[in-house]
N, C-alpha and C positions, 0 to 999 in steps of 0.2 A: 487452798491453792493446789488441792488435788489433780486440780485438772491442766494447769498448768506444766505441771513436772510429766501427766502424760502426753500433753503436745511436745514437747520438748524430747521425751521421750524416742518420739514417731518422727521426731525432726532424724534424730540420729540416725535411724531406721532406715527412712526414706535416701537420706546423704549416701548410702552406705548398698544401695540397691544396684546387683549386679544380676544378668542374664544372659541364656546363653542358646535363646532360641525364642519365637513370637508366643510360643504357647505362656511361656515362663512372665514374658512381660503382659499380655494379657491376665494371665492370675494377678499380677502385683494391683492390675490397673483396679479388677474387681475386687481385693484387700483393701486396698486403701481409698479410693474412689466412688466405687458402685454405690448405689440408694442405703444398701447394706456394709458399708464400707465403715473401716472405723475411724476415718476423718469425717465423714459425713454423721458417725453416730457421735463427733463430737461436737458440730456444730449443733445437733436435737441439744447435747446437755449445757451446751451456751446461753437457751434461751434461760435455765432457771441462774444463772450466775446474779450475784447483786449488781446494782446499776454503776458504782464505785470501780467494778472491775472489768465491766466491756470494753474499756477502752484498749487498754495491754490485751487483754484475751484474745478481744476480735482481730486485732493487729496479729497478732502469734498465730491462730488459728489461718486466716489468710495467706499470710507467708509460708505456713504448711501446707495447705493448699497446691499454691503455684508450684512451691519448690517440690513438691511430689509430682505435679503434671507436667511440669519441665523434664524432672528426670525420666519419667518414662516415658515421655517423648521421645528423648534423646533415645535411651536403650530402644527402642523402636525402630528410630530409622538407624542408629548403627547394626541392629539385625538385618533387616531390608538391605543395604549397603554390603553385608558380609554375605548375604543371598545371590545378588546378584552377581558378586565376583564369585563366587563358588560355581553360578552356573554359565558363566563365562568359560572359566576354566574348565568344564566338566561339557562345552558343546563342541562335538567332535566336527560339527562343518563348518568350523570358524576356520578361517585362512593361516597360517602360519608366520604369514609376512605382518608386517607392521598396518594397521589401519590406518589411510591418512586421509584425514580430512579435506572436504572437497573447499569450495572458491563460491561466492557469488557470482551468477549470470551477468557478464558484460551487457548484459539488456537491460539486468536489475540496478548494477551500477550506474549507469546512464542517466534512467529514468527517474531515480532516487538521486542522481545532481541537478537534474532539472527542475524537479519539485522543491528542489531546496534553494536553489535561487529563484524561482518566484513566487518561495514560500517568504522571503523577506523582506518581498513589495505589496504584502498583503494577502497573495493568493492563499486558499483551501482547496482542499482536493474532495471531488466528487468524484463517486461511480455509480454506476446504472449496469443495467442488464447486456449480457452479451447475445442472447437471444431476444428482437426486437419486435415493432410493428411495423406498417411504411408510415403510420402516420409520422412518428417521433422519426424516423430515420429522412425522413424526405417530405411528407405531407407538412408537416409545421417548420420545415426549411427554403420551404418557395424552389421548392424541384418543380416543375413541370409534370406532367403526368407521362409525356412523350418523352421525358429525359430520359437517354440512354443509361446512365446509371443503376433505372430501375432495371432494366431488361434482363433476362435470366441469365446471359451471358457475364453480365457485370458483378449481381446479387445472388447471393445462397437463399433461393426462397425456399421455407420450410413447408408453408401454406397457403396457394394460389390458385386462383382461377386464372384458365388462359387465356390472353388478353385483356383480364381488365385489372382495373389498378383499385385496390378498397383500403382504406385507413384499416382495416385489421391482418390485413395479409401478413404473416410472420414469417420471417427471416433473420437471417445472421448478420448484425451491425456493418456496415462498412466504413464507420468510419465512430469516434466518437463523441461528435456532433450529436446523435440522440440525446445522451447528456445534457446538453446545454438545454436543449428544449425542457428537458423533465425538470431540471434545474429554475426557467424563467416561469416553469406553468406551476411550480411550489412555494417560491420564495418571493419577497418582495424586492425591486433594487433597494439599495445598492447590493449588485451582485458582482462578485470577483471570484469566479474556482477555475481550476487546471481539474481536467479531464482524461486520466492515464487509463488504457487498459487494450486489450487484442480488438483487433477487427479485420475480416474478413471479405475476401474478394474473388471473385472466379477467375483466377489467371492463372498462365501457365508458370509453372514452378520453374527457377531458372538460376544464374549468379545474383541476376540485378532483379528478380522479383517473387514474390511467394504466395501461397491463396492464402494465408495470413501472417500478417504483421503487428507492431506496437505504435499506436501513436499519443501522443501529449498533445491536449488541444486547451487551450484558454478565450476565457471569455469575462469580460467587464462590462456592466452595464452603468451607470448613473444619469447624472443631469450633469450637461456641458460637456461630455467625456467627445474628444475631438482625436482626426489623425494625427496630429502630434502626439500626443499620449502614447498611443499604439505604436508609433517608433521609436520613442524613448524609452518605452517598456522590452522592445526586442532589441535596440542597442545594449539596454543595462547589460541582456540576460548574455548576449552573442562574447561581449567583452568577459563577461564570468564565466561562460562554459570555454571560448577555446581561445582568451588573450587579452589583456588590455589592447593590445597592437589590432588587433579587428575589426573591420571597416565593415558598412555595411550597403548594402543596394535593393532600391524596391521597384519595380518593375510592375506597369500595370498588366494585370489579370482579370478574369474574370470566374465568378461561385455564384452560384443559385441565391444563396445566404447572405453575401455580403456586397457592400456596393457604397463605395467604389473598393476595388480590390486588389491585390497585392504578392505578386512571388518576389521572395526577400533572398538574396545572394549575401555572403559573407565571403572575405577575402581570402583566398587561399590559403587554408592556416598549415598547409605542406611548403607550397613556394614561399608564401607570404607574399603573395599578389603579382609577381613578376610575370608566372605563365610557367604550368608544366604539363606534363601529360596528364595528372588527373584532373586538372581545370580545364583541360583541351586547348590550351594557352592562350587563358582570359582573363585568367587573376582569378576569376568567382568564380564560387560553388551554390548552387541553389541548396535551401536546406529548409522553406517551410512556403505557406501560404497563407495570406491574412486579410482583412482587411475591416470597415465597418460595419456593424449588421445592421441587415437592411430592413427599414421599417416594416413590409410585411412580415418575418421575421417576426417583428417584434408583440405587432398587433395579432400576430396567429396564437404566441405565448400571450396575451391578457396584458401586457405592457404597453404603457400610451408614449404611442413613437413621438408624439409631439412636445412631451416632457421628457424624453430619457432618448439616451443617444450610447452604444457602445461601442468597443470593438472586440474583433474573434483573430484567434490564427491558431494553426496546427500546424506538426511538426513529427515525422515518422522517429520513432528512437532506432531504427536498426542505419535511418541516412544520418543519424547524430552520431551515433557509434561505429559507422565506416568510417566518421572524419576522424571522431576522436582517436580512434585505433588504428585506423588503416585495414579495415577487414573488407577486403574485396570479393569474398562470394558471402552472401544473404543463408544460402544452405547451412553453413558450419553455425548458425545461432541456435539451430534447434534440430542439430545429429547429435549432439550429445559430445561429440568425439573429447573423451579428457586429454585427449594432447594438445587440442587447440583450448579447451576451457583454463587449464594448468595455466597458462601464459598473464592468465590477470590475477594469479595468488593474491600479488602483489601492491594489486590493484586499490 
């Protein structure tokens, strides 16, 4: 039972391991540890033990083991940890004042409740590329070639020829609608994802607009999927983000992609529908765009419009976050400014 009383031994040993800098615990790790280590050169003399005694041995030898790689684990990072406060203390361009920790982006909260209410009627979230092509961006959406959107003025093109329109021409998203595409020409229905991320537009920088923005867009494909759906799906979500008390309004419109189509107003969730100055005294607020996608659409993605029927809508997060907040210039979302970020700590 020689070997016994020295694992036992190295138990003590090991329990009892203190250091007082990484070199010190590095040696212990190659003592006791290493190929040449003398727990390792106890499991070599394990193998001649009789068969009657591997059971306790190999039990004791394993518990040695751990309890030596635990412990020097531990002295490891309490080194590392006593490291880093030393060179805390010892860095002469650290501030004097208190460090306080910043806030989540009023755009990040936003966008992250929106995903989260119609993450619990099935939705997933997809992303794609913020640099695009016109196919995905407008050719597999039933744009027109002639549609003013594509025009330089509308689009950040990164790579074009002048005047002609080619499915490779690469530019900056305007919208993210490309998604959906790369999404219908991958997956088979049933399809259900929200579409969150930046996109980009040639406008003039202002209170009410910016040459980029955040939008949330959705999209449902199946069999049978009708415009009742599509309004029951943006009642739930309108009621969760800003009220049970919140009415809603659809108003026809018209999109390259969808058809028939739809700008949705919700009730003024400042008056509560009566009429004030930020509804222009109508009760509604416009807050997204929606409607069925439309069979070419669907047939451009490899989806047989004659079996499956959807609906799309989008939705800007900085016009969801002037409701929700009352932030009336679009600028202060992305100056940085921490007097105005400070305001959603709380948030």
């Amino acid at each position: 039972m020689a070997l016994k009383d020295t694992i036992q031994s190295l138990m003590t040993q090991v329990e009892g391991l203190k250091a007082t800098n990484a070199e010190e615990v590095e040696a212990m790790r190659i003592k006791y540890l290493s190929k040449k280590g003398e727990i390792t050169a106890l499991f070599n003399e394990f193998r001649s033990v009789p068969a009657e005694e591997k059971r306790e041995l190999g039990q004791l030898l394993n518990h040695l083991r751990q309890t030596a790689e635990t412990r020097i684990n531990d002295l490891r990072e309490q080194i590392s940890d006593q490291m880093v406060n030393v060179q805390k203390e010892n860095d002469l361009t650290r501030t004097p004042d208190p460090i306080v920790l910043g806030t989540r982006h009023p755009l990040s909260l936003v966008r992250e409740e929106i995903e989260e209410i119609f993450s619990r009627i099935g939705f997933t979230i997809a992303q794609g590329p913020e640099v695009e092509d016109d196919k995905h961006v407008y050719g597999m959406l039933n744009f027109a070639p002639e549609h003013p959107a594509r025009d330089m003025q509308d689009t950040f093109f990164i790579e074009k020829e002048a005047g002609v329109q080619k499915p490779t021409d690469v530019l900056l998203r305007s919208h993210t609608s490309s998604v959906q595409t790369r999404v219908m020409t991958s997956q088979k229905p049933p399809i259900r994802v929200l579409c969150p991320g930046r996109v980009y537009r040639n406008e003039a920088i202002s209170a009410r607009a910016h040459c980029f923005f955040h939008q949330v867009e959705g999209l449902y494909i199946d069999k049978n999927v009708s415009f009742a759906d599509l309004r029951e799906a943006l009642l739930y979500f309108s009621k969760e983000m800003f009220g049970p008390e919140t009415k809603i309004r659809l108003r026809p419109s018209y999109f390259p992609f969808t058809e028939p189509s739809a700008e949705m107003d919700i009730s003024c969730n400042i008056c509560g529908g009566t009429g004030c100055s930020f509804c222009k005294g109508t009760g509604w607020v416009e807050i997204l765009g929606c409607g069925m996608v439309d069979p070419n659409v669907l047939e451009a993605c490899g989806i047989d419009s004659k079996e499956y029927s959807g609906y799309a809508f989008g939705m800007g997060v900085e016009r969801i976050t002037n409701l929700k907040y009352r932030v009336k210039d679009l600028r202060l979302f992305s100056e940085n400014d921490v007097r105005f970020l400070k305001q959603f700590e709380s948030c």
